[in-house]
LODRENZA-13973 format. One line per field, with one value per residue (C-alpha): residue in three letters; z, x, y. Coordinates in steps of 0.25 Angstrom, whole numbers, padded with zeros to 4 digits. Last residue first. Example, Ala and Ser with C-alpha at 12.3 -4.5 7.8 and 13.67 -1.06 7.14 Angstrom:
resn: [SER, ALA];
c3: [0029, 0031];
c1: [0055, 0049];
c2: [-0004, -0018];
***
This chain:
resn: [UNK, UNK, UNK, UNK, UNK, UNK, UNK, UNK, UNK, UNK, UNK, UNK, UNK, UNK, UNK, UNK, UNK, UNK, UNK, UNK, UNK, UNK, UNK, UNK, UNK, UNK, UNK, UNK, UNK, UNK, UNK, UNK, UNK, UNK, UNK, UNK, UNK, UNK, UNK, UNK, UNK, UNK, UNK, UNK, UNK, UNK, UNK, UNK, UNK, UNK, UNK, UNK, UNK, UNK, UNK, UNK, UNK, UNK, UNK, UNK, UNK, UNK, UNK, UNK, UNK, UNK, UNK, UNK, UNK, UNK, UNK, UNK, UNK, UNK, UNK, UNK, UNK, UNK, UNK, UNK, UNK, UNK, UNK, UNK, UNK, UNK, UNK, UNK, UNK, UNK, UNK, UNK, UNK, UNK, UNK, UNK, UNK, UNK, UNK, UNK, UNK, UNK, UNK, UNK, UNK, UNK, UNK, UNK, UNK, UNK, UNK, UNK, UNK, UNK, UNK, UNK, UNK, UNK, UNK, UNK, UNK, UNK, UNK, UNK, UNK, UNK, UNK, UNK, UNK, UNK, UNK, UNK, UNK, UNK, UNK, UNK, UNK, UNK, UNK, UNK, UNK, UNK, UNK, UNK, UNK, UNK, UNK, UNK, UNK, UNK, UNK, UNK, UNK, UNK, UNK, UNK, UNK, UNK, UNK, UNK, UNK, UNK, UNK, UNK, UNK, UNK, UNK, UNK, UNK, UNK, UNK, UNK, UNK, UNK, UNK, UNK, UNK, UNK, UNK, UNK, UNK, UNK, UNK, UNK, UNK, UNK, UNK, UNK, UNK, UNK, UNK, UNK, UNK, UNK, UNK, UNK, UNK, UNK, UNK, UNK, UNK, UNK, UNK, UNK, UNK, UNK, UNK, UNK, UNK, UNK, UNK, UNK, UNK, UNK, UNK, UNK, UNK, UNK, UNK, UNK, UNK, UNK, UNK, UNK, UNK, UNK, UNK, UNK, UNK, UNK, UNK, UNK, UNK, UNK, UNK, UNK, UNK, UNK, UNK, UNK, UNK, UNK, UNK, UNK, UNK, UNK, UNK, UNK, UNK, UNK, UNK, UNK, UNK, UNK, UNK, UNK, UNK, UNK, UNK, UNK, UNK, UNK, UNK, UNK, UNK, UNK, UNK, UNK, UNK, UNK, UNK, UNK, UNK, UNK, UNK, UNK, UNK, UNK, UNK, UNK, UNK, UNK, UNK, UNK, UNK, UNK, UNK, UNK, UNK, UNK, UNK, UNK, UNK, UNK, UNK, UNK, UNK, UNK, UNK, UNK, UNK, UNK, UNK, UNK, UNK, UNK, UNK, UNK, UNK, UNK, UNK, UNK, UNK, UNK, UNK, UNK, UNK, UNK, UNK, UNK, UNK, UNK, UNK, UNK, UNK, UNK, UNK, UNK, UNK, UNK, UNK, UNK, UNK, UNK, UNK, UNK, UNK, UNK, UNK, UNK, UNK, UNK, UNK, UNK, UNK, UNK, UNK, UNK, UNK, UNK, UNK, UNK, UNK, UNK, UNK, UNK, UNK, UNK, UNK, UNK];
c3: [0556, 0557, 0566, 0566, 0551, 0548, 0558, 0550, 0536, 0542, 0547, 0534, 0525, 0535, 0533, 0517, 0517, 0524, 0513, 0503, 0506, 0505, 0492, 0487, 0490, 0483, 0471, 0473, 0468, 0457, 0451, 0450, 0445, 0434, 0430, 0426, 0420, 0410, 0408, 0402, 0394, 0387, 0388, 0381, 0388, 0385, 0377, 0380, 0368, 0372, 0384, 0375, 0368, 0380, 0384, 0401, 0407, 0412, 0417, 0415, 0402, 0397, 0394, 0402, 0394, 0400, 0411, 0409, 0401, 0410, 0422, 0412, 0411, 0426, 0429, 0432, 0419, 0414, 0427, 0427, 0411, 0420, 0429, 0420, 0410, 0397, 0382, 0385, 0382, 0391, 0394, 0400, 0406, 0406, 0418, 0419, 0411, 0423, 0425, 0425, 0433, 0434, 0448, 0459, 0450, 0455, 0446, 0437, 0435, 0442, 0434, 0436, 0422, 0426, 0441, 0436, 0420, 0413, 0424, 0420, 0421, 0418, 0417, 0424, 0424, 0418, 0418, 0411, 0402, 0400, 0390, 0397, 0402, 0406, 0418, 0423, 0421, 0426, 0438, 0443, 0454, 0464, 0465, 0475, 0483, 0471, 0472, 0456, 0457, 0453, 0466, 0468, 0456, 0462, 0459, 0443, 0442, 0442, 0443, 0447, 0441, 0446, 0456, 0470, 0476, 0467, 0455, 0455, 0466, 0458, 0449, 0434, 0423, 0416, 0415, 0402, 0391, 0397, 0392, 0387, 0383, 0378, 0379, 0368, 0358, 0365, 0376, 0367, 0365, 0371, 0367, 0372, 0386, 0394, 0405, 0405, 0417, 0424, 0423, 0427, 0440, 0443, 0443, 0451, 0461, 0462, 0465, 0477, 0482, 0480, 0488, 0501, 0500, 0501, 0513, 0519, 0516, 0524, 0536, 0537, 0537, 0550, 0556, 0552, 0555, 0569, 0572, 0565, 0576, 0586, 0581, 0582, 0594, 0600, 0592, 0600, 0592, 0578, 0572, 0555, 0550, 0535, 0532, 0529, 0518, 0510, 0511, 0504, 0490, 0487, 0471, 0462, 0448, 0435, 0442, 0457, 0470, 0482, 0493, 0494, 0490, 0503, 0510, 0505, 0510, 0523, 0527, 0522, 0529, 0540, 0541, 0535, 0547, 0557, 0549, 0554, 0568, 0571, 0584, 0584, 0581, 0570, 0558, 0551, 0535, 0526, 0510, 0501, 0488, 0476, 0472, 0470, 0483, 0489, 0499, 0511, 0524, 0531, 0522, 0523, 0511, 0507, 0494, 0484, 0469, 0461, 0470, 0482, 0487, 0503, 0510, 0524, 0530, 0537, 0531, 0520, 0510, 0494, 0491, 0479, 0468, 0469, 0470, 0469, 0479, 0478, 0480, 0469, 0474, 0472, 0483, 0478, 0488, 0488, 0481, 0467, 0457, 0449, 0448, 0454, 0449, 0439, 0450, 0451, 0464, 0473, 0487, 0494, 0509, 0520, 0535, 0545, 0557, 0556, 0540, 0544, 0553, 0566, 0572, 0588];
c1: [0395, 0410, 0413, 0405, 0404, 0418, 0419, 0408, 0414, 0429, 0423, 0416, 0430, 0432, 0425, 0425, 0439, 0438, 0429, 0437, 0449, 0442, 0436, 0450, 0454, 0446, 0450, 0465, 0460, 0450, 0461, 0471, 0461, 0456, 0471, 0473, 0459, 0462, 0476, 0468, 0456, 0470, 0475, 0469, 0475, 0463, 0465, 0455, 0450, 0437, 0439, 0444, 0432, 0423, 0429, 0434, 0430, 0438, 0432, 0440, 0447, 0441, 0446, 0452, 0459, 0474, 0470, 0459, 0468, 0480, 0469, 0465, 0479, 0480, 0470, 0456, 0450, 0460, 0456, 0441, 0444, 0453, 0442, 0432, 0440, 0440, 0437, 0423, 0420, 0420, 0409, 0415, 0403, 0407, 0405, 0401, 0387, 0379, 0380, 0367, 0365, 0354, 0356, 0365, 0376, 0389, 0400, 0402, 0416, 0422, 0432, 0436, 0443, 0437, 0434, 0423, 0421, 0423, 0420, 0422, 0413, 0416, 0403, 0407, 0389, 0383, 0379, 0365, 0370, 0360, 0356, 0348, 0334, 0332, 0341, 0331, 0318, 0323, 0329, 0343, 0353, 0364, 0377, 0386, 0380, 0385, 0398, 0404, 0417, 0431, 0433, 0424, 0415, 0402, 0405, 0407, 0393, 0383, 0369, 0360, 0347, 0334, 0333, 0337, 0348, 0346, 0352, 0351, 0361, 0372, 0370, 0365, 0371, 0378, 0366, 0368, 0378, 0381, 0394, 0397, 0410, 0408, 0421, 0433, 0436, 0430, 0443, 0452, 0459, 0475, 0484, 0497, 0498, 0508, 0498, 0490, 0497, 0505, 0496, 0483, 0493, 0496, 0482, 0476, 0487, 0484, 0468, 0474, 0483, 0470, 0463, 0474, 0475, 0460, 0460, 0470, 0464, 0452, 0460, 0467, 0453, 0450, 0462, 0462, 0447, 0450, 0463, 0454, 0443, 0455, 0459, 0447, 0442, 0456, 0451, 0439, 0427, 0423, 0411, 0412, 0403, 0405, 0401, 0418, 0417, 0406, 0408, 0422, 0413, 0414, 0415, 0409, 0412, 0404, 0394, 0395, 0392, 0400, 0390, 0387, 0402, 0403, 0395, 0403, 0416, 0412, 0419, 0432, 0430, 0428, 0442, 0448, 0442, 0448, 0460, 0460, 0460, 0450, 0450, 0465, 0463, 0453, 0457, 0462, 0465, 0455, 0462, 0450, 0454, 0449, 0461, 0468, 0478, 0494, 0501, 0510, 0507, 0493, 0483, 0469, 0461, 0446, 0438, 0429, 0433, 0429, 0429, 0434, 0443, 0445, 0459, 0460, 0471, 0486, 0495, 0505, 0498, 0502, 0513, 0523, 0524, 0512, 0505, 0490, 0482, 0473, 0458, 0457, 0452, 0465, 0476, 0492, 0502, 0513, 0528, 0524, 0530, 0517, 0513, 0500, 0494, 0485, 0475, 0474, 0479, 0475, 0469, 0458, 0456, 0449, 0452, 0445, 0438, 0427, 0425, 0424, 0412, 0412, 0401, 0403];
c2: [0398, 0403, 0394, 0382, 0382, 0383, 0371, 0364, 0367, 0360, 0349, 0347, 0349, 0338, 0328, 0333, 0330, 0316, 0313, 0317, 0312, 0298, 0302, 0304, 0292, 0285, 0296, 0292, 0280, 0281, 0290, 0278, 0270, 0279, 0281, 0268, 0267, 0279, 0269, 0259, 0268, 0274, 0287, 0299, 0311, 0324, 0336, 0347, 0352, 0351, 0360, 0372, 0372, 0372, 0386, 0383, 0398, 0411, 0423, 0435, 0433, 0418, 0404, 0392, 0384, 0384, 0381, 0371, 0364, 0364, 0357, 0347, 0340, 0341, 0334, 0334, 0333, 0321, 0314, 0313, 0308, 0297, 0294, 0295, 0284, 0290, 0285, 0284, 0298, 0310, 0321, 0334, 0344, 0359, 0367, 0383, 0381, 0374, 0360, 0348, 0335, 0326, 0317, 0311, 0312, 0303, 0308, 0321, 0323, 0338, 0347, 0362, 0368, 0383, 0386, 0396, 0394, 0379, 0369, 0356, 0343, 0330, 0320, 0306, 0306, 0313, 0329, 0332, 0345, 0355, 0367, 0376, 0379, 0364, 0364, 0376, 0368, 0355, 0363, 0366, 0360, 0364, 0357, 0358, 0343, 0338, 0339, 0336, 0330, 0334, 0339, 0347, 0354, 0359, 0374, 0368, 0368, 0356, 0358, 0347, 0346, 0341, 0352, 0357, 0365, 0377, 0384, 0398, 0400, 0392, 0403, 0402, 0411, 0399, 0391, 0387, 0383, 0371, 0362, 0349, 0343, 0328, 0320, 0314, 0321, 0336, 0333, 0331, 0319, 0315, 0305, 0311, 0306, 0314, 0317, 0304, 0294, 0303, 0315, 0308, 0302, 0316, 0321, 0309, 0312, 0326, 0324, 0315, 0327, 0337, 0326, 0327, 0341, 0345, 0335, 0340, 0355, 0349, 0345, 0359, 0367, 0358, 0362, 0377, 0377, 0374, 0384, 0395, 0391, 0392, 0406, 0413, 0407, 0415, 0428, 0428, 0425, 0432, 0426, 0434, 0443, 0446, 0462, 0464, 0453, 0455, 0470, 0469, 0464, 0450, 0444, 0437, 0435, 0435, 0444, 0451, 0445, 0439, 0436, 0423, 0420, 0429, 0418, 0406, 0415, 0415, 0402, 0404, 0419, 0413, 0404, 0416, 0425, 0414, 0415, 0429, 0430, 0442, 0450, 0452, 0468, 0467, 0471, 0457, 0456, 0453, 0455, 0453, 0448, 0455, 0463, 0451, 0449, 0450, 0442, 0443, 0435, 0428, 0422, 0417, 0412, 0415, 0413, 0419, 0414, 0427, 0438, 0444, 0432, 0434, 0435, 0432, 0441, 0438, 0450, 0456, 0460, 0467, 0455, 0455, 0442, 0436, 0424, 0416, 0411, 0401, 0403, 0412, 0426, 0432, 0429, 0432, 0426, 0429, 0425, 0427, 0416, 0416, 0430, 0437, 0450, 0446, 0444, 0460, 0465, 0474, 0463, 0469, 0475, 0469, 0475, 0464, 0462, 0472, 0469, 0455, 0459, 0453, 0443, 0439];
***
């Protein structure tokens, strides 16, 4: 049996601007960020699945005090023991593809309160309820293992970076010593303008993960639209870094299967032969890197990395030797990581057919 969320549900919205959170704050503070952040005094006490309203859609379950942006939806359960909730949250996590559908507006999206109340959601007996939460909790379990497990092996690649380069004073500017390209096209383009076929591949920073490009993302462009504006022809060990959207977001170019061009929301980052890749790989996605984008990203409402800040990134200069040291070191952890992979993506797989199998 199909019920309407709206049926099921009371859904109010948070009152808050985002300003309102403070750093020592003892509850939780949800905006549409994926993390949350935290506030000093709580607005709601009670088990819900709260959904981000604009910007970066997403879902979290949350039981106890808390507070929320104006823009989150609060669903709290109004169906007299018909509805268990985290089996509403494990739906919503998957419907929220098909409300990013939905979303409209301009610069950013957002979901209006109809978009959630019209949802249908299969609503068996609240004791089928529970055990297919039961299910997706153990399988939902195993993936964030994994997620653990390669955010512990990205750490160790960080640490050792510091150890070896972070108090080394011979540094060079980003501009002295690589090739900074960017588009000035194409910035109006949607991802639904472009198509799954064509003698270009287009490479946006929605197809950054992990540090590496996935191909299977990317959508492509014609001869005769890539040839309208000013294009870049990515190469190989080319470094890429978004500069509007999740801003400061890196990915090296590895393995192209064919021509390959970007949209105007990523910079391309050519090094000379003075760096090892591995090490110049692990100058961009370290910690060193991580303050400069911080402290370097521009703009009131929409912030963006400016070109000429990123030129005057300051980059440790070590010898080709120890560049080498550290290369090793990194190639290791990252045979390792390809194994955590590959059991990640067996089971991130597991999990996407049980979601399928249940909420269809």
């Amino acid at each position: 049996m199909r019920v309407k969320i709206g049926e099921l549900t009371a859904i109010r919205t948070g009152k808050l601007d985002a300003n309102a959170s403070s750093l020592d704050g003892k509850y939780p503070f949800f905006t549409c960020s994926k993390e949350p952040l935290k506030i000093a005094e709580y607005s709601y006490d009670c088990e819900c699945v709260l959904v981000a309203g604009n910007g970066d859609l997403n879902v979290k379950y949350y039981n106890g005090k808390f507070d929320a942006y104006q823009r989150t939806y609060i669903i709290e359960d109004n169906s007299s023991g018909r509805l268990y909730m985290p089996y509403l949250y494990f739906f919503m996590l998957r419907y929220i593809e098909e409300l990013r559908k939905q979303s409209i507006g301009g610069v950013i999206k957002y979901i209006k309160l109809s978009n959630l109340t019209e949802a249908e959601i299969e609503l068996p007996a609240i004791e089928e309820q529970m055990r297919i939460v039961q299910i997706l909790k153990s399988a939902q379990s195993v993936v964030e293992k994994g997620e653990r497990k390669k955010e512990y092996l990205n750490a160790l690649i960080k640490a050792r970076f510091v150890e070896m380069f972070g108090d080394l004073k011979n540094t060079i500017r980003l501009g002295d010593c690589c090739k900074v390209h960017a588009r000035i096209g194409w910035q109006a383009l949607t991802r639904d303008e472009h198509m799954k076929t064509g003698e270009y591949m287009l490479v946006t920073g929605t197809d950054f993960i992990d540090g590496k490009i996935n191909y299977n993302t990317c959508v492509y462009v014609t001869r005769e639209r890539y040839e309208m504006d000013p294009h870049i022809i990515l190469r190989e060990n080319d470094i890429l870094i978004t500069k509007d959207g999740s801003i400061g977001k890196v990915a090296i170019i590895h393995n192209l299967s064919k021509p390959a061009t970007l949209n105007s929301g990523v910079f391309v980052v050519r090094p000379k032969d003075i760096f090892n890749k591995e090490y110049i790989s692990g100058v961009f996605r370290g910690p060193l890197f991580e303050k400069f984008i911080e402290l370097s990203k521009t703009g009131a409402t929409i912030k963006h990395l400016n070109q000429k800040h990123l030129v005057e990134f300051r980059i440790p200069l070590p010898t080709l030797e120890k560049q080498e040291v550290f290369a090793r070191f990194s190639n290791q952890i990252n045979k390792s990581k390809v194994e955590v992979q590959r059991a990640l993506d067996e089971a991130q797989l597991l999990f996407d057919s049980l979601m399928q199998k249940y909420f269809g």
